[in-house]
N, C-alpha and C positions, 0 to 999 in steps of 0.2 A: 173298315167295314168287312166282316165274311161276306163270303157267299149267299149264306141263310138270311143275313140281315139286308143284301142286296135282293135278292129274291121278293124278301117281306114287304119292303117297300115299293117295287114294282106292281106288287100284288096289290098293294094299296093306292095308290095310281090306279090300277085299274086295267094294268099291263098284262096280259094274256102269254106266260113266259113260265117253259119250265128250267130246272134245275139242271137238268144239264147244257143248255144253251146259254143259263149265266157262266156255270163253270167252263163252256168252251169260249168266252170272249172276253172273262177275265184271265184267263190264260194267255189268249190273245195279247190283250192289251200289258200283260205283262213281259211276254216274249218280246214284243215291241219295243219294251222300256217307260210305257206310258203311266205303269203302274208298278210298285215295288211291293214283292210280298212278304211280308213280318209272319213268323209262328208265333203265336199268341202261348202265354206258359200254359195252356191247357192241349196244344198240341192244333188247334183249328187254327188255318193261314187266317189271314185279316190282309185285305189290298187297302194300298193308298196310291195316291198321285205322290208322286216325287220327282226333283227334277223341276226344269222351265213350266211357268204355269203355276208352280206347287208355291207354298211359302218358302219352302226353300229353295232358292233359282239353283242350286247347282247341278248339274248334270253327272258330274264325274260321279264315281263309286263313292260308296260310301254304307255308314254300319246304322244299325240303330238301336236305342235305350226303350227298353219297354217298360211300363209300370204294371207289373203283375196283377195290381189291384182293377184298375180301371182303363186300363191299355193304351195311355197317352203315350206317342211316340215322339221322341226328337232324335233328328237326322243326324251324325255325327263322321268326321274322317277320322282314321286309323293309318294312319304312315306306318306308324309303328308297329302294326298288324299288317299290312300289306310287304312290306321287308320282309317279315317274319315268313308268310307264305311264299313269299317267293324264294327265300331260301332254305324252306322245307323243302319246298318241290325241285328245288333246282339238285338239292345233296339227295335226292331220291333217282336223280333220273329222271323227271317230269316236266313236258312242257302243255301248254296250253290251258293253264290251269284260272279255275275259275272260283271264288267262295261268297257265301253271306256269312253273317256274325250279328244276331244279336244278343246286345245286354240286358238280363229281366232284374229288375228292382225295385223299390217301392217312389215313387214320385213327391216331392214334396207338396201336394196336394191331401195327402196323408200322413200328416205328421204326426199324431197318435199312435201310428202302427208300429209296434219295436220292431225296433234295427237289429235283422241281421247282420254277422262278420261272417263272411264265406272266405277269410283265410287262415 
């Protein structure tokens, strides 16, 4: 969900709530960990639960698939992308390093849509 669509539905409630006190407690709740924030392929964040609680119990780090069409996410690990950063950062000079990663691609809930090859 953005910002805007959390806003909207507040407002529909009947919740007395402006825009920047959603964007300062989803922030919150992301610093926290409580929340993980996806860029949507149009460039606007979208928060989720992730994590204990979420559908998916894990905690640890982790990347995620987006569907550019309709923005279903699934939670996904990267070993092999977490090696990778760490030994960029490391043959750089760099410690305390931190990254996100998502993947934008069509979901099979769209199986009409043609298939890009992006290599």
């Amino acid at each position: 969900m953005t910002a805007h669509e959390l806003h909207d539905e507040l407002r529909k409630r009947g919740e007395s709530v402006g825009m920047t006190t959603v964007y300062r407690q989803l922030k919150t709740l992301a610093d926290s960990g409580v929340l993980d924030v996806v860029s949507r392929p149009d460039g606007e964040a979208s928060y989720r639960v992730c994590g204990p609680g979420s559908a998916n119990e894990s905690s640890e780090h982790h990347h995620h698939l987006v569907c550019q069409i309709c923005g279903y996410t699934v939670e996904v690990e990267g070993p092999e992308v977490e090696a990778w950063a760490d030994r960029v950062a490391s043959d750089a000079g760099f410690t305390d390093v931190t990254h996100t990663l998502e993947i934008f691609g069509t979901c099979n809930r769209h199986p009409s849509r043609p298939r890009r090859n992006s290599r």
